[in-house]
C-alpha positions, 0 to 999 in steps of 0.5 A: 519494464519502463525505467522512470526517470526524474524529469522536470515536472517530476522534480520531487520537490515539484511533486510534493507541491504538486499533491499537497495542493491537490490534498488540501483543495480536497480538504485533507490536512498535509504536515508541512515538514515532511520530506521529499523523496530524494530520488523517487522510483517511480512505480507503474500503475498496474503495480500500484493497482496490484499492491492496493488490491493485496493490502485491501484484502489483507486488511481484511483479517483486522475486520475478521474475515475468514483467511481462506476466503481471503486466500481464494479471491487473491488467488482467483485474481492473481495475486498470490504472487505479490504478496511478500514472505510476512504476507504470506504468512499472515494467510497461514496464521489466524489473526488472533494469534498474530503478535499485536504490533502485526496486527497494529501493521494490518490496521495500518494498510489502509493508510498505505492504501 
């Protein structure tokens, strides 16, 4: 894999500038003093392609649609093998029975996305 490196039009203050006026001309709201990354790590866009897919379809469980459903579609896409340990068992536990403050995280994936 492509190691990314910082170069200048990837500066990371550059960056933030650079999605900031993008988000605002599309009349999304930016808070201003939010940092930078430092030393950002850029992924490639089959990474970022299949980490929005699996958090797509974990999201899934919050608008209550049967886990085994879910399971199938990331497996016939081959996906099972980008979901970490918690989100594994996110797949094995029904939703209902998940601690609330996980349910509260599952909720948030859109934002990720």
């Amino acid at each position: 894999m492509k190691k990314n490196v910082v170069s200048k039009e990837n500066k990371p203050e550059k960056v933030k500038d650079r999605n900031t006026k993008q988000l605002r001309s599309s009349g999304i709201e930016v808070i201003e003093h939010l940092p930078y990354l430092d030393n950002p790590e850029f992924k490639e866009p089959k990474e970022i392609a299949r980490r929005t897919l699996v958090l797509k379809a974990l999201f899934q469980l919050h608008l209550q649609a049967p886990r085994e459903i879910i399971k199938k579609w990331l497996e016939e896409n081959g996906l099972l093998t980008s979901l970490n340990v918690k989100e594994l068992k996110y797949l094995q536990t029904e939703y209902s029975e998940l601690p609330e403050q996980t349910q509260t995280d599952i909720y948030w994936f859109v934002e990720a996305i």
